[in-house]
C-alpha positions, 0 to 999 in steps of 0.5 A: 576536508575529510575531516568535515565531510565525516563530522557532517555525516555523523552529525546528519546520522545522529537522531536529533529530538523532535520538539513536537507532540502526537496526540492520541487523535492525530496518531489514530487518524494518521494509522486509519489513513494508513490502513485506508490506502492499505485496504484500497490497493489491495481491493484495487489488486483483487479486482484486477484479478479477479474480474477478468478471472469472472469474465473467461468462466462466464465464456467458458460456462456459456461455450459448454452451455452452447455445445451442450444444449 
């Protein structure tokens, strides 16, 4: 049973060939998705960051503004 179990493994480990094709136009569109989901996280990061970082020293810039004039 062992026996089975480790030749499963292995067959299953081992790179089979992939009878399909990827074209130039089906390679260039799956890398721009990619780049696109890429470049939309980190936009979705730097807003969540840097607006917030926007809001408090536009407080702070008015406090001082207050305190001042």
């Amino acid at each position: 049973m062992r026996l089975i179990v480790a030749a499963f493994a292995t067959l299953l480990a081992l790179p089979g060939l992939a009878q399909a094709y990827v074209g130039p136009g089906l390679g260039l569109g799956a890398m721009v998705v990619i780049l696109g989901v890429l470049v939309s996280l980190g936009l979705a990061v730097f807003a969540l960051v840097w607006y917030p970082l926007k809001r408090r020293r536009a407080q702070r810039q008015a406090a001082r503004e207050q305190k001042s004039g």
